[in-house]
N, C-alpha and C positions, 0 to 999 in steps of 0.2 A: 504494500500500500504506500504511496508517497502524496506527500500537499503539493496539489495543484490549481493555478490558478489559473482562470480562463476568463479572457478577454474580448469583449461583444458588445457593444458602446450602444448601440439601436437595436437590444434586447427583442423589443416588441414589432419590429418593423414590420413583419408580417411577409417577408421574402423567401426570394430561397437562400440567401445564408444566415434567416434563421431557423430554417430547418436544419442546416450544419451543424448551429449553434445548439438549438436544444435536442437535437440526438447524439452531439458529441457528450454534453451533458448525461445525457442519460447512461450512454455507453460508458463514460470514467465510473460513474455514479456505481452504476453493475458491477462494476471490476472491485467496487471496494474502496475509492482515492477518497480521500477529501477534496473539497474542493469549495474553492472560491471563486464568485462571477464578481467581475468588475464589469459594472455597465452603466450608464447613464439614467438609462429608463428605470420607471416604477414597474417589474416584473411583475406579470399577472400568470403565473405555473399554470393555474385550471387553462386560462386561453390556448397557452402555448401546448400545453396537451390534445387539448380538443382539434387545433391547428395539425401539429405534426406528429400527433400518434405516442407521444411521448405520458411518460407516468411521473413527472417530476414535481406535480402538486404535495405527495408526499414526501418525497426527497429532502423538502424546505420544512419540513414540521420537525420540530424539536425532541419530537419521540421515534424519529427516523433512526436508524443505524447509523448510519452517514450521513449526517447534514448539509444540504448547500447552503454556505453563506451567502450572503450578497453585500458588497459594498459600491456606493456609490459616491461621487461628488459630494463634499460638504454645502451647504446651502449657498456658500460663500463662491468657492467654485463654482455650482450653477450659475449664482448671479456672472460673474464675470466669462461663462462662453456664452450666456445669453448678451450680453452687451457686446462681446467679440463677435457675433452672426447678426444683429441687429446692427453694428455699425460697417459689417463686410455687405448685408441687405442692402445697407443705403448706399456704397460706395461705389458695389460692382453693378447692383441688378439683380444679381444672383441671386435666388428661390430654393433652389435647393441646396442646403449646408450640409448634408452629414459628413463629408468631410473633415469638416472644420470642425466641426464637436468629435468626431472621431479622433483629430489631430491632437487637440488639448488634450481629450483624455487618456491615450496612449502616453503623454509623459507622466501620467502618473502614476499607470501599470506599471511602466517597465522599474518605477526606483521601489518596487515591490517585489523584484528579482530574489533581493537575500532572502525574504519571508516564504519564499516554494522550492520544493525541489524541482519544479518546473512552469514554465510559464508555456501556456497555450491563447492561441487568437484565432477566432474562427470569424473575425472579423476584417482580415488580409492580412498585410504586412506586418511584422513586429519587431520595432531598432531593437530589440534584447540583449542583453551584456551579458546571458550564462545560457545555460538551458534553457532550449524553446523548442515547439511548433508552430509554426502561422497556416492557417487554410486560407491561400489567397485566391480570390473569386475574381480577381484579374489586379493588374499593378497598376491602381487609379492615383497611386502617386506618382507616376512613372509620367512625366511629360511627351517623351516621343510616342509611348502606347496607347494615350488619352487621345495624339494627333491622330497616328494612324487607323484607330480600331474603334475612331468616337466622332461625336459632333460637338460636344461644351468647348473646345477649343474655337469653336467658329463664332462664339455667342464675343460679343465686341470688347467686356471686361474681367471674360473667365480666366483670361493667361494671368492676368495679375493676384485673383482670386487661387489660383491654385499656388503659386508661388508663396502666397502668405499662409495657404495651408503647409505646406512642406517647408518653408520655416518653422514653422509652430511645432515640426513635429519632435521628437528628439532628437541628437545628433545620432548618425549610425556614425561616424569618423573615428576609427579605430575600436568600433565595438565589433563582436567576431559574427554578428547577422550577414549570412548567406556563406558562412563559412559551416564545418559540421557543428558548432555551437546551437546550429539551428536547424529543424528537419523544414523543408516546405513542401506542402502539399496543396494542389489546385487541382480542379472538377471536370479537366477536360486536357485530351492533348493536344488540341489548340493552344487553350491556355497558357500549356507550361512550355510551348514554342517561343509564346510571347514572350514570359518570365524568361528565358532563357535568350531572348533578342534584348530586351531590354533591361534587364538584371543581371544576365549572368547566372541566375542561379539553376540550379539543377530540382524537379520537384516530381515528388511522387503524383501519382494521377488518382483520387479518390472520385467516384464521381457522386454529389449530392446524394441524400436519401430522397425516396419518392413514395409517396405511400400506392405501391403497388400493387399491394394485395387486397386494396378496396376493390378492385376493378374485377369482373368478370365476364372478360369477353364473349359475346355471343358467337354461331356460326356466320360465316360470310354470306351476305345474302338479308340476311332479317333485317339490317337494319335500314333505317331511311336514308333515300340517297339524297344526302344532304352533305355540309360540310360543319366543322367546327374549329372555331377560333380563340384560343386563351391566351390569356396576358391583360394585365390593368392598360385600360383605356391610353394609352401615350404614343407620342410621335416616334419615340425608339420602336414600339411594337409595328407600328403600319397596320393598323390595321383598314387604313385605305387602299391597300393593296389586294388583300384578303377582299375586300367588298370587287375592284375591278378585275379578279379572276371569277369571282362569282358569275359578275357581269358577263364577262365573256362566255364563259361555258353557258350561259343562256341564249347568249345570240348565235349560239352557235347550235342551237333547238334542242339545248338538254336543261330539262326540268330537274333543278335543284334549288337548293336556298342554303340561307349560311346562318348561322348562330354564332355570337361572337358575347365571349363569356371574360369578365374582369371586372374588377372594380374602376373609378377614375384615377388614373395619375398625373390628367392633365385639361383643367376646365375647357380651355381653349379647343384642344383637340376633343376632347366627348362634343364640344358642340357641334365642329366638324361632323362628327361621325352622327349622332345624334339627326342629323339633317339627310348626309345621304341615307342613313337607315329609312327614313319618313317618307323618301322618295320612291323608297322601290321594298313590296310588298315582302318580296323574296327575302331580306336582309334583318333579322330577329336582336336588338341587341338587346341581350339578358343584365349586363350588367353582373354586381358581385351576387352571387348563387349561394348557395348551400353546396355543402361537401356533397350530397345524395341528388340533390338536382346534375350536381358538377358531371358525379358520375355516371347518372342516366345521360345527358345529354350525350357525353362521350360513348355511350356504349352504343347509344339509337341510330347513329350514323355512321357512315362510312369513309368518309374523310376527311383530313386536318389539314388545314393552311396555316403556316405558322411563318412571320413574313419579315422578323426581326434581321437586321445586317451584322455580322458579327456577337448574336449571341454565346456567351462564354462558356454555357452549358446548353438548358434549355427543359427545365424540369415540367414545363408545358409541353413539350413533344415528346419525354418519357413516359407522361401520363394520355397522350394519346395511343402511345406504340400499345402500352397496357391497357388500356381500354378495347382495343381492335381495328382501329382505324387505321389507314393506310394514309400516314402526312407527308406532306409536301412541303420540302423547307427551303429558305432561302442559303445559296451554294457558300454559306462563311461560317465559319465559328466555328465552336465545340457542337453545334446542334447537328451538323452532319453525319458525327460519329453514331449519331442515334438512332440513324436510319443507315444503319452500317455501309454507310460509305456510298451510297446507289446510286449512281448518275442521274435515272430513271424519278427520284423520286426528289432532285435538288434542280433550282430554278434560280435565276442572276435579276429576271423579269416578269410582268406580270404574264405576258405573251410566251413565255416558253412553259410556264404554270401550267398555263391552258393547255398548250401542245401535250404535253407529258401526262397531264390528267387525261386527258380525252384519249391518248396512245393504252392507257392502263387501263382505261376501262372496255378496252377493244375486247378481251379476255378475262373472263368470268373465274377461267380454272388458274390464272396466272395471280389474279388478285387474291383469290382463296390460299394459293402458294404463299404470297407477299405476306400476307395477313400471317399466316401462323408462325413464318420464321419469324416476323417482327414481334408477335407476342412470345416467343419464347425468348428472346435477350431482354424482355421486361424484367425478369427476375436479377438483373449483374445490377439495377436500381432501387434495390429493395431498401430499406431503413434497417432491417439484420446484419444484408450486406455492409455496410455504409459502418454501421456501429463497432461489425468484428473488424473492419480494417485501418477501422480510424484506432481504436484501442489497441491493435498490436504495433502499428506507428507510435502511439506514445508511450507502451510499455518499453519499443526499444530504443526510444528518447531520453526516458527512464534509468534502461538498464546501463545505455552509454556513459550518461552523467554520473552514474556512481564508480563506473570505471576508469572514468579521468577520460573516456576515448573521444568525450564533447568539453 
């Protein structure tokens, strides 16, 4: 058993790395560690159970085995990143800070170093000065990676805004982070191409956990030929895109329709979308769903569009692969691998989408084929998965550092 602490600044975000977050959590918890969360947010355990399948509601009760602590920011510290992102608001523009509350808070994990046998971040990066793990969901401190693999570089005062995050954040300058002092781990082999373009570092590939075993795919054929589209309402997602393949495969005299399932992550864009949905009957937006709506809608259909540029993983098209549906992704990222690699089933356009849909549904016996190889690699995305291979990564994190080998 060793104290560890784990580091996750936007606890409650409700993404997928905090589903990293609270099944890494759960998996140390199982092994027996201690364990300390350093996070920002006011944690709500029942949520984060109900969310990611996790049991860590008891975990935090005091007549636990093993208790998680939780320490956050003093009052004092909040006040002062609330003034630091309120005056970056007014400077840059800039709307979305976690970042920047991620940056503050990172300096005050890391001089928490002597108090664990090991420090864990499943919230990316970590300068750490001893033993560590970081699960980084891509290197959003990394200026050339944010150019090449993003669009907040193009907004008129993010380069200044990032710059003041990566001051803020600790120095790494002679600390042994991305030496073996530190193991990294990232959710896709895209990813750790990138970390390895832009870092240098070397990282194991864990991929996300998915709650994969909600799903229980039907036979090919039952369900509605229709399409479906996940991801929270935002211009990263496209889901304008997803709407003009729909389009097309209509005017090209195939009756279908699309379902497009998220919450908002961006007023401007849901009005967008909000508007072409109202234009054309075919085009359903559900908005944020129920876990049980989530996964009937996925199972009742036959297809996914999933239309993000450079998604880093894509735990929206694992939980389509698992559902049954045969998706259709955009030819970047990590989300490729999840459609193991298929030419057939990756698109650069909305127009080659259409092509390749319409090519796939030529054959009845080819898509029933597609269909079941793709449900059977759902299970390498399981939360079991994910749990044993994050816990033997940090058992031998563990075992290093007590042998002087980190």
């Amino acid at each position: 058993m060793a104290d560890i602490g784990v580091f996750h600044a936007g606890l409650m975000a409700g993404g997928g790395a905090e589903a990293v977050a609270a099944n890494t959590l759960q998996a140390l918890h199982d092994a027996g560690h201690e364990l300390t969360v350093y996070t920002a947010d006011d944690p709500n355990f029942v949520a984060l159970d109900e969310t990611f399948g996790t049991d860590l509601s008891t975990a935090v009760t005091t007549g636990s085995e093993s208790p998680i602590d939780v320490k956050q920011p003093a009052s004092t510290a909040r006040l002062t990143v609330d003034r630091l992102t309120d005056a970056a608001r007014t400077v840059t523009g800039v709307t979305d800070l976690p970042l920047l509350r991620r940056a503050v808070m990172e300096r005050r994990v890391v001089r928490q170093q002597d108090s664990h046998d090991l420090l864990v971040s499943t919230d990316g990066q970590l300068a750490a000065c001893g033993p560590a793990l970081e699960y980084v969901h891509f290197p959003y401190f990394e200026p050339a990676a944010m150019r090449r693999y993003g669009t907040r570089f193009e907004e008129s005062l993010y380069p200044q805004y990032h710059w003041l995050c990566r001051m803020l954040r600790p120095d790494e300058t002679g600390a042994p982070t991305g030496s073996d002092s530190t193991i990294t781990v990232t959710n896709s082999r895209w990813t750790a191409a990138v970390l390895a373009e832009t870092t240098r570092k070397s990282a194991n590939v864990v991929a996300p956990p998915v709650g994969v075993a909600d799903f229980d795919p039907p036979e090919w054929g039952s369900q509605a030929d229709g399409i479906v589209c996940l991801g929270r309402i935002h211009p990263l997602k496209r889901q304008h895109v997803a709407i003009e393949v729909v389009d097309g495969l209509r005017e090209a005299g195939i009756d279908t329709h699309l379902h497009l399932i998220g919450p908002s992550g961006s007023d401007e864009y849901v009005d967008r979308i909000e508007r072409l949905a109202a234009e054309r009957s075919y085009v359903h937006l559900e908005g944020r769903v129920s876990r049980d709506r989530l996964v009937e809608l996925i199972e009742t259909h036959r297809y996914g569009v999933h239309a993000r540029r450079f998604e880093h993983f894509g735990i929206a098209v694992a939980e389509l692969v698992a559902g049954g549906t045969i998706p259709f992704v955009h030819d970047s990222g990590g989300q490729i691998e999840i459609v193991e690699d298929r030419d057939e089933l990756t698109y650069t356009s909305p127009s080659e989408a259409i092509r390749k849909m319409k090519r796939i549904r030529s054959s009845n016996e080819h898509q029933q084929s597609l269909q079941s190889e793709l449900v059977a690699s759902a299970s390498h995305y399981s939360r079991e998965r994910f749990r044993s291979e994050i816990t033997s990564l940090v058992e031998a994190a563990i075992t290093n550092a007590r042998d002087g080998t980190i």
